[in-house]
SETI-236133 format. One record per atom (N, C-alpha, C): x, y, z. Coordinates in steps of 0.2 Angstrom, whole numbers, plus 5000, padded with zeros to 4 digits. Layout:
# residues N
XYZ ...
END
This chain:
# residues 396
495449505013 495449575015 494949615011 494649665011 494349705009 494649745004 494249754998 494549784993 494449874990 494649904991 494549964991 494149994984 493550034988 493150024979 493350044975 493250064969 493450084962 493250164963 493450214961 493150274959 493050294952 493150264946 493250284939 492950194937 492450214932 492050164926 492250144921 493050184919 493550164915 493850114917 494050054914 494350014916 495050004915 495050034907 495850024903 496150084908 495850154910 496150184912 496350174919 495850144924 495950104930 496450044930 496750024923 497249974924 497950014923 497950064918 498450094918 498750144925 498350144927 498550184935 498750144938 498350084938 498650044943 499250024942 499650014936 500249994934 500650044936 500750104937 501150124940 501050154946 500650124948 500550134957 500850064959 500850014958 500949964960 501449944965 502149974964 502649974968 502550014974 502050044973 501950084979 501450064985 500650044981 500350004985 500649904987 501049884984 500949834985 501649854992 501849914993 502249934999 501749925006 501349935000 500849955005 500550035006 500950115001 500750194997 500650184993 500750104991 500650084990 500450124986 501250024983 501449984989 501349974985 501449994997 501749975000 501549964997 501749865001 501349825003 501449775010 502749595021 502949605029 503149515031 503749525031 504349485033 504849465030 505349445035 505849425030 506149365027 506549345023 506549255020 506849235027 507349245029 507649215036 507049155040 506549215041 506249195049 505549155043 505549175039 504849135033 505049075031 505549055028 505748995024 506348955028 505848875025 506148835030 506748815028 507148775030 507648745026 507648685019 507148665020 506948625016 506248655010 506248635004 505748645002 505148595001 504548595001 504048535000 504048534994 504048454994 503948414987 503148404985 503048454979 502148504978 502248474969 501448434967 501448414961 501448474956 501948474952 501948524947 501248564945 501248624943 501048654941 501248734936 500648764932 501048794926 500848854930 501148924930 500948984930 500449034930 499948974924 499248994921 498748964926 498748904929 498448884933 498548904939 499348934942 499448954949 498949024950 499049064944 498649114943 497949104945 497649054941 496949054942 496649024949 497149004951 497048964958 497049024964 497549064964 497349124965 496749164965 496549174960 495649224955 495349144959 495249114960 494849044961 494849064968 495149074976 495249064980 494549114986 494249074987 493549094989 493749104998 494649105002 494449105006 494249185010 493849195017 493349235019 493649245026 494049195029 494249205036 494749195034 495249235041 495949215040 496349265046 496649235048 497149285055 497649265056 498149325058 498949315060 499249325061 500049305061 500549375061 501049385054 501149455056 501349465047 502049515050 502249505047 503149555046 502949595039 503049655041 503149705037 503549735036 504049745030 504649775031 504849805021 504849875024 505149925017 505749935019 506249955014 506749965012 506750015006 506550075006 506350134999 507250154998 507550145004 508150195003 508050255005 507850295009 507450355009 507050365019 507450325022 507150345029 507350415030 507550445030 507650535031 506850565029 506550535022 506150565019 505450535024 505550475023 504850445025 504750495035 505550485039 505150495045 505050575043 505350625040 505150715039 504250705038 504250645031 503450655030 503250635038 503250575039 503050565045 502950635052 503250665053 503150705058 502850745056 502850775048 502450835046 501650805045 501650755045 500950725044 500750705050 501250705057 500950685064 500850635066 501150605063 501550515063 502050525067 502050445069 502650445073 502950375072 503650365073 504150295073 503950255080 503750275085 503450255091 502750275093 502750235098 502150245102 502150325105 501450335105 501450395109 501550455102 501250435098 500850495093 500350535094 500250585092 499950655096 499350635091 499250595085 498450575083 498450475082 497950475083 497750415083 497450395073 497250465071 496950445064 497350395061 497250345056 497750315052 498150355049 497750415044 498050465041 498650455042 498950475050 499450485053 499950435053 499650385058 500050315061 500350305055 500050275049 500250205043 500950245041 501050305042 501350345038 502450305041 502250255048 502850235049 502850175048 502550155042 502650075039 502950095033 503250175032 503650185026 504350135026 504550135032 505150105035 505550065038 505850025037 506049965044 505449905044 505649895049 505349805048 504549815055 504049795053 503649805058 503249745060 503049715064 502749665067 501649695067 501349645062 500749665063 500349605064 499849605068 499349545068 498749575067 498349515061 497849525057 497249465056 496749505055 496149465056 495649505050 495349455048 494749465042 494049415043 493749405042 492949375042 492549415039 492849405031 492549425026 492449485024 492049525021 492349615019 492149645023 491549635028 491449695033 491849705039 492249645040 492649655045 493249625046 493749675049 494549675046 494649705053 495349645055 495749725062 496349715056 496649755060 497649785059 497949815067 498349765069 498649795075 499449805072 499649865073 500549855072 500749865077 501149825082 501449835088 502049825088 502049885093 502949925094 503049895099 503549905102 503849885110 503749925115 503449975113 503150015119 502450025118 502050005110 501550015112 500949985106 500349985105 500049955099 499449985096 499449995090 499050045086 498649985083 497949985084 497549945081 497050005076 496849975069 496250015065 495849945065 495149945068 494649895067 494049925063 494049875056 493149905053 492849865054 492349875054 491449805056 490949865053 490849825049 490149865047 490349935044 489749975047 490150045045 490450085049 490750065054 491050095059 491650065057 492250125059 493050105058 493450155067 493550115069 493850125076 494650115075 495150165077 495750145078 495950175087 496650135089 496850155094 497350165094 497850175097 498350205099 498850205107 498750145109 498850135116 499750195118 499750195116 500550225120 500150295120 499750335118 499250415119 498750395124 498350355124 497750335125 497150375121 497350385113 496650425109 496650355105 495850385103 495550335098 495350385093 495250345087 494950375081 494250365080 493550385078 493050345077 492550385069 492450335065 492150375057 491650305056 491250345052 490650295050 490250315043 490250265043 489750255035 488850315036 488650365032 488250375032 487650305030 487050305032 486350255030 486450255025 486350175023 486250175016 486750175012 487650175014 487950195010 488450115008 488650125005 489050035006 489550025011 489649975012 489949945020 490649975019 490750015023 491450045022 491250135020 491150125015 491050195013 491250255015 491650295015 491850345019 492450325022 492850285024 493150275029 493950265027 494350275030 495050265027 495350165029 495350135023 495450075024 496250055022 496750105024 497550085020 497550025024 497450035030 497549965035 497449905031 496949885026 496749835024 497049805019 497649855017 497949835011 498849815013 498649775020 499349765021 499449725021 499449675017 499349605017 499549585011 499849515010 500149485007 499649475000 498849455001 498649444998 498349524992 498249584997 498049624992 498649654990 499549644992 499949664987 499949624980 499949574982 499849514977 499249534971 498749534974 498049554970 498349624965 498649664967 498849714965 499249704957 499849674959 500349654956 500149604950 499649554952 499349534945 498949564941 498549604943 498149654938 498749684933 499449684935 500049734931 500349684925 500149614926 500249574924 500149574913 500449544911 500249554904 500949554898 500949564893 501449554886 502249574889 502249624893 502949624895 503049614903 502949564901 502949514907 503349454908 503649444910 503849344912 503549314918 503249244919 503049244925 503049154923 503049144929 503349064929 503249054937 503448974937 503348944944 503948954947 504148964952 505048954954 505048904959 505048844959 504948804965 504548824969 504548784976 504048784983 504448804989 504048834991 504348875000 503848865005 504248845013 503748845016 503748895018 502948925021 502748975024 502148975028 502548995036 502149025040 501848955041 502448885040 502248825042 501648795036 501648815031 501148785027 501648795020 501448735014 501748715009 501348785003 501948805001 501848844995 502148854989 501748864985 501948874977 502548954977 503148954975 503449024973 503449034964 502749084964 502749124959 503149174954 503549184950 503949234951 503749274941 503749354946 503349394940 504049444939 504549424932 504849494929 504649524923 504649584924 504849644917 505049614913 504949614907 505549604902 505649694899 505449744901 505849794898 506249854902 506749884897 507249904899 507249974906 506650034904 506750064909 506450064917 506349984916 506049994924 506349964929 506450024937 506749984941 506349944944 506149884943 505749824947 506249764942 506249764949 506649674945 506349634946 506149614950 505549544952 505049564957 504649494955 504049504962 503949444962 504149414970 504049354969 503249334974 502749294973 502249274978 502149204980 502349214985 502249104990 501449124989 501349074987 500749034987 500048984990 499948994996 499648924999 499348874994 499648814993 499548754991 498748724989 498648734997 497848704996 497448764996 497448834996 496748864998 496848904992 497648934989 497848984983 497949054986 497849074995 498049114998 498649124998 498949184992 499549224995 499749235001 500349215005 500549205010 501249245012 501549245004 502249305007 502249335001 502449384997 502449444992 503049484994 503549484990 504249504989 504349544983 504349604983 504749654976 505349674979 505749664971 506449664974 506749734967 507149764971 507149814963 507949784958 507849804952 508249774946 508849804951 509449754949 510149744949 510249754960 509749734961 510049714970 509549654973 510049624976 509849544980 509349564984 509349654987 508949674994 508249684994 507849654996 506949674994 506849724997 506549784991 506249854993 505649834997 505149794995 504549765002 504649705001 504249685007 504449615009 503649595015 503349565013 502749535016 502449475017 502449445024 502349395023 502049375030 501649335029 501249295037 502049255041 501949255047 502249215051 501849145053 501449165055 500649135059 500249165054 499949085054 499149105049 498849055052 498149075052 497449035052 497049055049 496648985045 496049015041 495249015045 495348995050 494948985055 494449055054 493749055058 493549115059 493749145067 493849195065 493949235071 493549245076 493549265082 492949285087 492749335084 491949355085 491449405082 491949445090 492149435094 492549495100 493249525098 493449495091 494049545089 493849605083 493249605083 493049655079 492649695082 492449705089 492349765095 492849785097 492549875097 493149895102 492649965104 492949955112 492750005118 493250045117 493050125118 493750155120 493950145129 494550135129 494550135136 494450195141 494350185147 494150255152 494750295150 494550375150 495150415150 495150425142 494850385138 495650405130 495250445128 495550495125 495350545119 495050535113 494350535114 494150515108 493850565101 494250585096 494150605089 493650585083 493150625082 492650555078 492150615074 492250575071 491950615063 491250595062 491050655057 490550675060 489950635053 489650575055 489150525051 488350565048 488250535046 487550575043 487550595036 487150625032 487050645025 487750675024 488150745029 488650785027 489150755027 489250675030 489850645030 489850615022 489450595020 489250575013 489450605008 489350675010 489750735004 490350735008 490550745012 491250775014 491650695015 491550665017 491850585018 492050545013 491350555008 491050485003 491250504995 490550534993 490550584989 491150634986 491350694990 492050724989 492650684988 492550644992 493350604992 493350554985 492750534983 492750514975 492850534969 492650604972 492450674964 493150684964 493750704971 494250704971 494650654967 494550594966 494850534965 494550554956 494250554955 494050544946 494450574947 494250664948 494550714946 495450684942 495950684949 496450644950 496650604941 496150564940 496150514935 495950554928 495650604928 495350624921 496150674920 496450684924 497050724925 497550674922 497450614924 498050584921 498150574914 498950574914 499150554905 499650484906 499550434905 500150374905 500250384900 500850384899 501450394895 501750324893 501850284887 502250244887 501750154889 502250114891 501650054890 501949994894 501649944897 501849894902 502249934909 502749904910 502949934918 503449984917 503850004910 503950064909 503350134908 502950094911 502350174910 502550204914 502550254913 502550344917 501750384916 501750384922 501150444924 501250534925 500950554920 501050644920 500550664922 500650704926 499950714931 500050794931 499350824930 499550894929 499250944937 499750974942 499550974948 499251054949 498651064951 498451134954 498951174953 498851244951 499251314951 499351324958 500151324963 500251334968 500151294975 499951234971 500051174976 500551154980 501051134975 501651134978 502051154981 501751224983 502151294986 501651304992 500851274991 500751294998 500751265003 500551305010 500751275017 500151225017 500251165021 499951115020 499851125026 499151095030 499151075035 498950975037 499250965045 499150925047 498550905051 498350845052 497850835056 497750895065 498650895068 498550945072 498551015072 498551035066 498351115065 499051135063 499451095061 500251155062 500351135054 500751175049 500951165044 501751145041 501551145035 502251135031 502251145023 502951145022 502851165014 502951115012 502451095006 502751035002 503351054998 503351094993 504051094990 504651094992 504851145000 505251135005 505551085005 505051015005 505050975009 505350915003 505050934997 505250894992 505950914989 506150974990 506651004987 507350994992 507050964998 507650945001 507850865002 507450824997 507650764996 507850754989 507750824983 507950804977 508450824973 508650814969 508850854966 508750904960 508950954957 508950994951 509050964945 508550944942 508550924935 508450964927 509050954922 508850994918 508750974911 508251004907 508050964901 507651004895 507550984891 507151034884 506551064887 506251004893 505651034897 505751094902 506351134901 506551164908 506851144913 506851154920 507251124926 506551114929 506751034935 506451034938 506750994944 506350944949 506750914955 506650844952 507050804954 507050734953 507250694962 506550674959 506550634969 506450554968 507050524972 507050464971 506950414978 506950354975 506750294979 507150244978 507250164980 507450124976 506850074970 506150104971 505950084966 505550134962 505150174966 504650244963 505050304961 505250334956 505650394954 504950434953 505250504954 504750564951 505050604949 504850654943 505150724942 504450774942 504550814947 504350884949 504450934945 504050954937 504651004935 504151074938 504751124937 504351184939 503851244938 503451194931 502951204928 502351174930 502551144934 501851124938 501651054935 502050994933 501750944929 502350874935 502050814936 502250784941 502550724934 502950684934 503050634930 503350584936 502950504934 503050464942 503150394938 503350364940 503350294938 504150254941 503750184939 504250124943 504950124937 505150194935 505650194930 506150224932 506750244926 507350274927 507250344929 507750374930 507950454931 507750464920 508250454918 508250444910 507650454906 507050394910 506550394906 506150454907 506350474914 505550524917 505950584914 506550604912 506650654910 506550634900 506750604899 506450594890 505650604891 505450574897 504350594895 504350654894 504550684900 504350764901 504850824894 505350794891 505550824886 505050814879 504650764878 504150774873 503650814873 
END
């Protein structure tokens, strides 16, 4: 699947982000990051010639495949559906069919929760679908080239954005859709990989009918809630195939991803069109040099920005992120794709609670893997850690 560009030249600092984003995007907010052991793993295991850890890795980094379609089970467990569906409606999202926008922006917003059925198709980086389909209805995001089409069958609106000339294949374009997948939560989770770390082979699972290696990555330290992360392995190509985080001290996977049905085959060049149908509402952003600055360009400068702001705290999977947010942010009315607003603090302050410390009071918003503290100075402190930790960063 398609990997979402880099926006920072710093590397060390593009890997310390990535660690404590990880539990998010590998959700797939990732993450995130879809299914469950039940309906994945056979009853028996295959009998697969040994292999060490160092080489399951590099077979993985080695894994050249380009095509590949399916069905995938997605399914999060944050602890926290109250919050995800609020976000969800204030953002225009919906848990069913029949969302008032089709933008992705909106829709992905209901993979915060519960189990969702999606089928996926790639041929190589310029072209990726994502359908997730409800029982009344199916939201497809298709990119090809520099065109990104989404639909929304239970409305009848589509979404339509395009790469300015010239610009790189994708560019501009919102791609969360393509990070739903086994393979880019996985990609993620080993970049996190390093000295406090354990990681070893755990036996072979079958998956989605094919023989696989199980991977399994633990923390060796004390304030983080991640307890494992396991990745099935395809045997012969090195395609991750299922991706499980599970948080310390529970049997329950906070995500859970995994192909039911795979093919490595290429896909029809006709799954990567799409016509709006007669009647639907089409929303479509506007291409050319202005979309470059306002799509491309901005959306980048915003992104450094973001990163030159950050301070990681601390080191391996007990990092903590201090991010320091605009004067008045928090407080002001936001709006949504449909024009209507909300307050984020409101909105935060009624999922958290009042925390107090050398650093003053502030909110503590939790998850079963992502903790945050909000203090009222304006400073965000976020990471795959304890309540404890994020209050001892923000007290020095």
């Amino acid at each position: 699947m398609a990997r979402i560009p880099a926006t920072d030249d710093n590397p060390d600092r593009r890997r310390k982000a990535i660690r404590y984003a990880v539990p998010v995007l590998a959700a797939g907010v990732a993450a995130a990051t879809i299914g469950l052991v039940p309906a994945l793993a056979s009853a028996g295991s295959p009998n697969l010639p040994d292999i060490t850890a160092k080489k399951l890795i590099e077979k993985i980094a080695a894994s050249d495949t380009q095509t590949i379609s399916g069905s995938v089970k997605f399914s999060t467990d944050f602890g926290l559906p109250a919050i995800a569906s609020a976000f969800g409606d204030s953002l225009g999202g919906s848990s069913t069919g029949g969302s008032a926008s089709a933008n992705p922006k909106d829709q992905l917003t209901k993979l915060l929760t519960g189990t969702h059925t999606l089928h996926v198709a790639a041929d190589g980086p310029d072209r990726q679908k994502v359908s997730i389909v409800e029982s009344a209805a199916e939201y497809s995001v298709i990119h090809n080239g520099n065109n990104v089409w989404a639909y929304d069958s239970g409305s009848n609106q589509a979404y339509h954005s395009t790469a300015p000339q010239g610009a790189k294949s994708g560019a501009g374009t919102d791609h969360a859709a393509s990070t739903l997948t086994p393979q880019a939560a996985a990609d993620q989770a080993l970049k996190a990989v390093d000295g406090t770390t354990s990681v070893t082979v755990d036996g072979t699972a079958k998956v989605a009918g094919r023989d696989a290696y199980q991977l399994l990555i633990k923390p060796t330290q004390a304030d983080t809630t991640v307890g494992s992360i396991r990745i099935a392995v395809d045997s012969a190509t090195g395609v991750p195939l299922k991706f499980t985080l599970t948080p310390k001290g529970s049997a329950k996977p906070a995500v859970d991803i995994g192909f039911t049905k795979v093919d490595f085959g290429k896909p029809a060049a006709s799954t990567f069109t799409f016509t709006p149908p007669k009647g639907a509402k089409v929303t479509t952003e506007k291409a050319g040099a202005d979309a470059a600055t306002k799509d491309g360009t901005k959306a980048q400068d915003n992104a450094k920005s973001a990163l030159d702001g950050l301070n990681v705290i601390g080191t391996g999977w007990d990092s903590i992120a201090e991010l320091k947010t605009p004067k008045g942010s928090l407080t002001a009315q936001q709006s949504n794709t449909k024009g209507s607003t909300f307050d984020t603090q409101s909105l935060i302050s009624s999922f958290g609670k009042t925390v107090n410390g050398s650093f003053g009071s502030g909110t503590f918003v939790s998850t079963r893997v992502v903790n945050a503290l909000i203090t009222d100075s304006g400073k965000v402190y976020v990471g795959a850690v304890s309540q404890d930790a994020l209050v001892k960063a923000a007290s020095k």
